[in-house]
C-alpha angles and dihedrals in degrees: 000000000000128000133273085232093052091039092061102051102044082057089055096044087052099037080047097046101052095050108097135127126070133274139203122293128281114220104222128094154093148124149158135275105285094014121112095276113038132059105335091014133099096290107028137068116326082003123113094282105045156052100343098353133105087289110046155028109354085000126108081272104056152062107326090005129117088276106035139069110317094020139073096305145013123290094308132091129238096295107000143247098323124195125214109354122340134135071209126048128202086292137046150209100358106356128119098294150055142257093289140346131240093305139077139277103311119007139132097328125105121259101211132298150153092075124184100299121209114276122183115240133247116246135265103244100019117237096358085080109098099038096106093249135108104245130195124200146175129233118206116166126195122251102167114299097098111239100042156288113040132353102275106029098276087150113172122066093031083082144078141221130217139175131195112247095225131327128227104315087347108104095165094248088307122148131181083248101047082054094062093255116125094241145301139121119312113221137173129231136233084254088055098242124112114297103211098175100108095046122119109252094166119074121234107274104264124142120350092352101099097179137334126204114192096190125035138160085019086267106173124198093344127186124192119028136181124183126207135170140199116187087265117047136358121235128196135185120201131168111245106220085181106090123051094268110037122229150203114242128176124194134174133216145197116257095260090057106262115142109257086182147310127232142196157322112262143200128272090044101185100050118168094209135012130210119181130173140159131283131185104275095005147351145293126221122197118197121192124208160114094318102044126267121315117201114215127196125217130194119225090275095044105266127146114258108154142356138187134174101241092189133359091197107047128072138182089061109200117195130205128193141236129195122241086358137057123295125245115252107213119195138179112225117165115301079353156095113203115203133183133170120235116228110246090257092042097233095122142006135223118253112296108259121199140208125207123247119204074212156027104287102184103106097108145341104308113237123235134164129178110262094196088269113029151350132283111194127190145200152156115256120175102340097322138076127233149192137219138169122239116195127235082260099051098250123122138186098225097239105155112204123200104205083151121059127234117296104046140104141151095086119194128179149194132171133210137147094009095313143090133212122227119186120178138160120253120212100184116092113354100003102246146158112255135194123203129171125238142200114227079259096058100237108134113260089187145024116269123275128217108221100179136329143198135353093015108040129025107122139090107311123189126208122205112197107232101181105287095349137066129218109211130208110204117174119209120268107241096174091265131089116270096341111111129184094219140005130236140182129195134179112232121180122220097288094053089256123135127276086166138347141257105297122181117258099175142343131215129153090196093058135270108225140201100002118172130179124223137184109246103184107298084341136084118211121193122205121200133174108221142206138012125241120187119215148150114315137165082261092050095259142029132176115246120189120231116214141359115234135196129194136183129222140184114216 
């Protein structure tokens, strides 16, 4: 089994290496002569973007550079030739350019864009594939020795062997159920392999489970997803990897799940990870990747006001937000968590301030949450997470607290009643989930909880603060990194002892991904993106999820 380390970042150096092409222009940049955006500056002569800098001649964009003849791309540089004022110029990721223009930090460049759209996949035994029968073939490609197979006639286990899935009406004795969904219709695709699409992932309401929708906003084989709530209404942001240029899309809902409106796309379209959160009169997205993290405001029906480039070094952004005011945006950079604080409109941000790391703190999203008056922000450096407090200003004294002990990661937090929740995995001793109780200064107020182990639980887990107590969403471990087999919520008291157990929130064999769990006024709403879909890819094959859910639950 590999490791979760090795298993993230494999997924970043693929999700990082299939970005390329150029999007559309992002509005914010400028700057003087000297300054960190004209001539000598970031984007001018001898800066990062031009002759001899990171986007030029001689530079990571050039000729003989990571995006030129010879490099990643073509003859261009990371983001393209920029004009006044971009991280990212008119092109992108190797095309003719380099990381910005002659303006500032963000100003009129592209971000990424045109990822590895879904392909359907060729079937497994050609054009047998569509005669209503369940075929079996052989595959023996030829690596020299004329007629097949291997130099010198080896033969056997040079070849493989393949099956169809089903054919036509034929399933192969296959049912939703047998499968491990909860119900639903089997059917079988043009490719001859199961078609689940139309399986049951949510479980019947019963409990605390008020309502469940598997499939919401029509959001095909999205990628990245962020969920956010209002009392009023829930938002979520998701890439669409279904069209030939993927795409960032948002959409809100009522409280009970029906669609109030999408809108998009956005740019960037090929973000490698998505953060949204509320503003007063709208909403903020956050979208993390090569080129750093762009802020984009959104109006109160999901329409573009406003975007900036916060970093154009750090990824993996991560929003919390703050009630009647902007949300932080939180980032991971290298030894480092970079933090800003969104203007109330989310037009602008304050200076990136940054804390310290004893260690490299890349490894996932960092966690935050507002403490009345205040942040605490949270990630994994080295091998432990910890928490520090960034002030309503943005500034921080770089305190690092250690309420979890070595061997964890994946933080998440929420905060009620003068105390926050922190719920992390520990990988020391029998891998679990564990709870803790903080302070808004991050020191520890209570002993650790374990909240599930293996077999069962070792995955991302998200508290919602419900007054003294916490509901938990756990997903089940399934030996890989944030994919679970099931979901699951509980209520605990203050203590870590139970209100109510564990109750099913949703069900899928093929992995239910990046699920988070938010307050929406006294209720708690879970998002999930569902289902993997294999298809054609430039490694000869790639995983696509197939829908985005959303289910609401009483605590």
């Amino acid at each position: 089994m590999r490791t979760r380390a090795a298993l993230i970042a494999s997924t970043w150096v693929a999700a990082l290496a299939a970005c390329s092409g150029s999007t559309t222009e992002d509005p914010k940049g400028s700057g003087a002569t000297g300054g960190s955006s004209a001539t000598g500056g970031v984007g001018a002569t001898g800066g990062i973007g031009a002759t001899g800098g990171i986007g030029a001649t001689g530079g990571i964009g050039a000729t003989g550079g990571i995006g030129a003849t010879g490099g990643v791309g073509a003859s261009g540089g990371v983001a393209g030739s920029g004009a006044s004022g971009g991280v990212a110029g008119s092109g992108a990721f190797g095309a003719t350019g380099g990381v910005s223009g002659s303006g500032g930090v963000a100003g009129s460049g592209g971000f990424q864009g045109n990822c590895t759209p879904f392909s359907a996949p060729q079937p497994a035994c050609g054009n047998a594939c569509g005669n209503g029968k369940l075929d079996k073939c052989s595959s023996c490609p030829d690596a020299g020795g004329g007629g097949g197979g291997p130099p010198g006639g080896f033969g056997g286990s040079w070849c493989s062997n393949s099956a169809e899935e089903c054919d036509g009406s034929d399933l192969a004795g296959q049912s939703c159920q047998g499968l491990g969904y909860t119900a639903g219709t089997l059917g079988c695709t043009s490719w001859c392999e199961l078609d689940t699409s139309a399986c049951q992932r949510c479980y019947p309401v019963a409990g605390h489970l008020l309502g469940c929708d598997q499939s919401v906003a029509a959001a095909k084989y999205p990628a990245a997803f962020a969920l956010a709530a209002t009392d009023q209404e829930i938002a979520i942001a998701w890439v669409s990897q279904d069209v030939a240029k993927p795409e960032t899309w948002f959409a809100r809902f009522k409280p009970d799940l029906s669609l109030i409106a999408k809108t998009g796309p956005f740019d960037p379209g090929c973000a490698v990870s998505l953060a949204l959160a509320a503003r007063p009169g709208g909403w903020v997205l956050a979208s993390g990747g090569l080129t750093g993290v762009k802020v984009t405001s959104l109006d109160a029906n999901g329409n573009a006001t406003a975007s900036f480039f916060a970093t154009n070094t750090g990824g993996a952004p991560t929003l919390a937000a703050r009630p009647g005011a902007g949300p932080l945006l939180v980032w991971n950079e290298n030894k480092k968590l970079g933090s800003a604080v969104v203007t109330a409109d989310g037009s602008t941000a304050t200076t990136a301030a940054y804390i310290a790391m004893p260690s490299d703190n890349g490894y996932a999203a960092p966690a935050a949450v507002f403490v009345q008056n205040g942040w605490l922000v949270s990630t994994r450096t080295g091998s432990q997470v910890v928490v520090a407090r960034v002030e309503p200003d943005g500034s921080s004294n770089g305190l690092l607290q250690k309420p979890a002990p070595n061997n964890t990661e994946n933080p998440a937090l929420d905060f009620a009643n003068g105390t926050a929740r922190l719920v992390y995995d520990s990988f020391g001793g029998t891998p679990s989930v564990e709870l803790v109780m903080l302070d808004d200064t991050g020191k520890a107020k209570s002993s650790k909880v374990v909240l599930g182990t293996t077999p069962a639980y070792f995955n991302d887990a998200f508290p919602v603060a419900v007054g003294d107590d916490t509901v938990v969403l756990l997903g089940s471990y399934t030996g890989g990194a944030y994919q679970a087999a099931y979901l699951d919520v509980r209520r605990v008291n203050a203590v870590g002892q139970p209100v109510w157990n564990a109750e099913k929130i949703a069900a899928d064999p093929t992995w239910l991904t990046k699920y988070r769990a938010v307050a929406r006024g006294s209720e708690v709403v879970v998002g999930f993106v569902a289902g993997t879909t294999w298809a054609s890819g430039p490694a000869g094959g790639a995983a696509f999820a197939s829908g985005i859910g959303l289910a609401r639950v009483k605590p």
